[in-house]
C-alpha positions as CSV (number, residue, x, y, z in Angstrom):
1,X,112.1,144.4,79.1
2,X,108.8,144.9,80.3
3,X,106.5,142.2,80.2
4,X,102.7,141.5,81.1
5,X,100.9,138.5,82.6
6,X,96.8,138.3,82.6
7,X,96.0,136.9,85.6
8,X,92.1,135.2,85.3
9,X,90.8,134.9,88.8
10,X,91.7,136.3,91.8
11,X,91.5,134.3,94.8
12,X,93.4,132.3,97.1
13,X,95.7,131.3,94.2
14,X,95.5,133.7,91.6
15,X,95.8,136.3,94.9
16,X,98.9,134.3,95.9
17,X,100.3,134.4,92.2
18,X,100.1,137.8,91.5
19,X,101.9,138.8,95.3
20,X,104.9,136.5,94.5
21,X,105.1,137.8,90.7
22,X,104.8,141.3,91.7
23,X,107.5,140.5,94.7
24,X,110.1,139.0,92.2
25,X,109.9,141.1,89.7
26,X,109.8,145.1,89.1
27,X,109.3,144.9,85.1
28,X,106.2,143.3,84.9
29,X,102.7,144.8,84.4
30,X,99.8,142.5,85.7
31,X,96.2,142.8,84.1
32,X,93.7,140.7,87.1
33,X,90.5,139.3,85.9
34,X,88.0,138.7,88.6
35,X,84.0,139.0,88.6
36,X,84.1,140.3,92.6
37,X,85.1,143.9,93.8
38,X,86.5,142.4,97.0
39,X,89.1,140.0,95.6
40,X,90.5,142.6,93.0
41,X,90.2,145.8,95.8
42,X,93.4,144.2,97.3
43,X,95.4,144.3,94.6
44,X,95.7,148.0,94.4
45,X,98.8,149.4,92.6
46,X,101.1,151.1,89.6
47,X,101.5,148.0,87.6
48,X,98.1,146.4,87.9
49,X,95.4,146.9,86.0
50,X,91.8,145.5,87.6
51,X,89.3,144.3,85.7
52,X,85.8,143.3,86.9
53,X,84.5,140.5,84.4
54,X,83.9,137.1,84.2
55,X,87.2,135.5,83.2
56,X,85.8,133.8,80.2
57,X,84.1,136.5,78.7
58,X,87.3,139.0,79.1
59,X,89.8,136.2,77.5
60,X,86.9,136.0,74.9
61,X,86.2,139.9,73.9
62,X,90.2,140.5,74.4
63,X,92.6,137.9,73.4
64,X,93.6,138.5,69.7
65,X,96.9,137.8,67.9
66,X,97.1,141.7,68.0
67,X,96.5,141.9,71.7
68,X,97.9,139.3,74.0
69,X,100.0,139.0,77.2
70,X,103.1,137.0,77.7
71,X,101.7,134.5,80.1
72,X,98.0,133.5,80.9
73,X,98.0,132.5,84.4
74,X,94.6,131.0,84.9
75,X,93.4,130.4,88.8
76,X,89.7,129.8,88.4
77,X,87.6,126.8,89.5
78,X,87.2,125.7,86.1
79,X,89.2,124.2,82.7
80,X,89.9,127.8,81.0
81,X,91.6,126.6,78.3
82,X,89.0,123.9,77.0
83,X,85.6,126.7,78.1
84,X,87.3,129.6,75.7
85,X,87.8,127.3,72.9
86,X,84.0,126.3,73.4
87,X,82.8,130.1,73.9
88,X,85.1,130.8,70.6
89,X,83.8,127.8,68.5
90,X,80.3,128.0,69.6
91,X,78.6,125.7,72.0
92,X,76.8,124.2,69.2
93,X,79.5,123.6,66.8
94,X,82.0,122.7,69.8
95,X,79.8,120.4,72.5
96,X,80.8,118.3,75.6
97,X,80.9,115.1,76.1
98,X,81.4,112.4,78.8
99,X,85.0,111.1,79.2
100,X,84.9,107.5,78.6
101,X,85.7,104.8,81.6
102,X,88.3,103.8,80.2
103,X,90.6,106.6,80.7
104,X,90.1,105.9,84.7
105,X,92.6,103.1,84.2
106,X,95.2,105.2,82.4
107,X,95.8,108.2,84.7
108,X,97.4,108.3,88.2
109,X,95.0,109.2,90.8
110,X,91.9,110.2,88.6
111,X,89.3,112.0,90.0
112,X,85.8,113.1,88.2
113,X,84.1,116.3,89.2
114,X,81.0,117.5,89.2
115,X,81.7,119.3,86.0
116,X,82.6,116.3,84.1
117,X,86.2,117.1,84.3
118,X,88.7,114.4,85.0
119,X,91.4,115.7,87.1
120,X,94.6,113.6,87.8
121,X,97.8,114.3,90.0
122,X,100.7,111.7,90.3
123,X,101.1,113.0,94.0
124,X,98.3,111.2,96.4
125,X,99.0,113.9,99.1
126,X,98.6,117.6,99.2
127,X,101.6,119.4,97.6
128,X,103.5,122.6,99.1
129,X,102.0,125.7,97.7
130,X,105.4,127.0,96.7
131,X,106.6,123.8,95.3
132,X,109.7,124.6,92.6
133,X,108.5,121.0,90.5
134,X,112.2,120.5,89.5
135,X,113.0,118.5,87.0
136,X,114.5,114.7,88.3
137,X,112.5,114.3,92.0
138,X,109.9,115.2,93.8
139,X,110.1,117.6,96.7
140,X,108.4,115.5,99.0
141,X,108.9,112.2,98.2
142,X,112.1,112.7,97.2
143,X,111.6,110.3,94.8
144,X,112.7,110.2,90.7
145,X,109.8,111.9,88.9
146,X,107.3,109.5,87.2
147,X,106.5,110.3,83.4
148,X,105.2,114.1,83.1
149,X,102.3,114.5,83.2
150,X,101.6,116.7,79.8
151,X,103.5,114.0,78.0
152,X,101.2,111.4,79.4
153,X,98.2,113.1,78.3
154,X,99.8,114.2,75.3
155,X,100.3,110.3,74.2
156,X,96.9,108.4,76.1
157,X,95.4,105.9,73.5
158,X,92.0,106.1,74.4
159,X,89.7,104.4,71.5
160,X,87.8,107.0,69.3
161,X,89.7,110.0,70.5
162,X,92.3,112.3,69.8
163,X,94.3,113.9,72.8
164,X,94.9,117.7,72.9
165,X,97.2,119.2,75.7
166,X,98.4,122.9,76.7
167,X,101.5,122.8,78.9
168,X,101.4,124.6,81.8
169,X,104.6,126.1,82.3
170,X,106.0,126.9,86.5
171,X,106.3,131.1,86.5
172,X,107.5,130.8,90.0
173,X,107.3,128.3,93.2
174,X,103.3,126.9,93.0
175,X,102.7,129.2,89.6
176,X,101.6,127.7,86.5
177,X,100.9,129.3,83.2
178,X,100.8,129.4,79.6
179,X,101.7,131.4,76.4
180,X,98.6,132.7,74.6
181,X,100.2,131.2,71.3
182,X,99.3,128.0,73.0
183,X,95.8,128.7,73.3
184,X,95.7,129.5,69.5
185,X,97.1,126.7,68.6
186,X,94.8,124.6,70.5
187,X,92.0,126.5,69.0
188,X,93.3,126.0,65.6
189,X,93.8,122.0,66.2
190,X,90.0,121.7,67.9
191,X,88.8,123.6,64.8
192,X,90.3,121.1,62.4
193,X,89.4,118.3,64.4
194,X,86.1,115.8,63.1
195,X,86.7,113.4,66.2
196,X,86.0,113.2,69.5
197,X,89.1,115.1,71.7
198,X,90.6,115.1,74.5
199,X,91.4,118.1,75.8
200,X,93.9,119.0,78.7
201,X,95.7,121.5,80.6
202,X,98.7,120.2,82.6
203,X,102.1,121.1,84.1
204,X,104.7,117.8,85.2
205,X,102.9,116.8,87.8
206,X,98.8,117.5,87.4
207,X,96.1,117.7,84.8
208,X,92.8,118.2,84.0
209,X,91.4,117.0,81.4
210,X,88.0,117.7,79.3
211,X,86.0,115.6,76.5
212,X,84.4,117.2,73.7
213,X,82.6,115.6,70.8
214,X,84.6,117.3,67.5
215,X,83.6,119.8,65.8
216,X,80.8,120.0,63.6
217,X,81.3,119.8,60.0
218,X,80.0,122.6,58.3
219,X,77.7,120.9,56.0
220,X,75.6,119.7,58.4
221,X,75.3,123.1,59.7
222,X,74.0,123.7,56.5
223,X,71.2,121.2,56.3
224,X,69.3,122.1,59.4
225,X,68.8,125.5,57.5
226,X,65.9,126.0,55.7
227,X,66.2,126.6,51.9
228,X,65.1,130.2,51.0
């Protein structure tokens, strides 16, 4: 059965992803997301479709429960899970905030970008590209796997805040993606939600995670209308 994998971003690893997908498999139809010429010229072929966008924008104007891939692989230099919900929601009613200290203490090996993201890895070393993440050790350490990392996320207890994670799931050795019923699921959680979140992608090993104030109620919306 034929099946189709959106692949947003398409350099080193999104490049990487769609070679080894493509390799593995014969039955699969890839649709690459890229805003430069150069990284989607490459990737020339029968079962590829290449699309010159920002990656946002296409999962924005194209996702719909009536049009949707199998698997979302997202390789871009950003959260892409938490920036569609906020281009879906509205950057007004959906708006960033900082993660508080606090979580610091609670994640192995966090590390705060310049985007506000905190990103956190149980491994302190560079891991293989082609890593297989089985299930009971690591590949390097050879060591008994610590708690995943999506169920650490999943359960933090960070005052004031609610915790929102997306699983990423391994595709193939170094691959990570997601179902897009996960993504509107998370939307539809964020959309209920009046509290502060936490917001995360992560596989067993890594995660990123991003803070966002709640949603705004739509009565106060309202107020800061005028009367007609």
């Amino acid at each position: 059965m034929t099946k189709t994998i959106w692949i947003i971003g398409v350099g080193k690893f999104g490049w990487r992803a769609y070679r080894r997908l493509a390799e593995a498999s014969e039955d699969t139809r890839f649709v690459l997301v890229d805003p430069l010429q150069e990284n989607l010229q490459r990737a020339q072929g029968p079962r590829c479709t290449l699309i010159k966008n920002d990656g946002i924008v296409y999962l924005q104007e194209n996702l719909h429960t009536t049009n949707k891939p199998d698997w979302i692989i997202p390789a871009l230099p950003i959260h892409l899970a938490a920036e569609w919900c906020q281009v879906k929601l509205g950057v007004q009613r959906l708006r960033r905030c900082e993660i508080p200290p606090a979580l610091d203490v609670l994640l192995p090996n966090p590390m705060r970008g310049q985007d506000g993201n905190i990103y956190t890895s149980h491994a302190d070393f560079k891991c293989p590209a082609d890593c297989e993440e089985p299930d009971d050790f690591c590949t390097i350490t050879r060591k008994p796997h610590k708690k995943s990392m999506f169920a650490l996320l999943e359960n933090l207890n960070v005052p004031h805040f609610h915790s929102k994670v997306i699983r990423s799931c391994q595709l193939g050795p170094g691959i990570g993606g997601y179902r897009p019923e996960s993504l509107f699921k998370l939307l539809a959680d964020i959309r209920q939600s009046r509290t502060p979140l936490l917001v995360s992608t992560a596989c067993r090993c890594h995660g990123v995670v991003t803070g966002f104030d709640g949603m705004t109620a739509d009565r106060k919306i309202k107020r800061i209308i005028p009367e007609p």
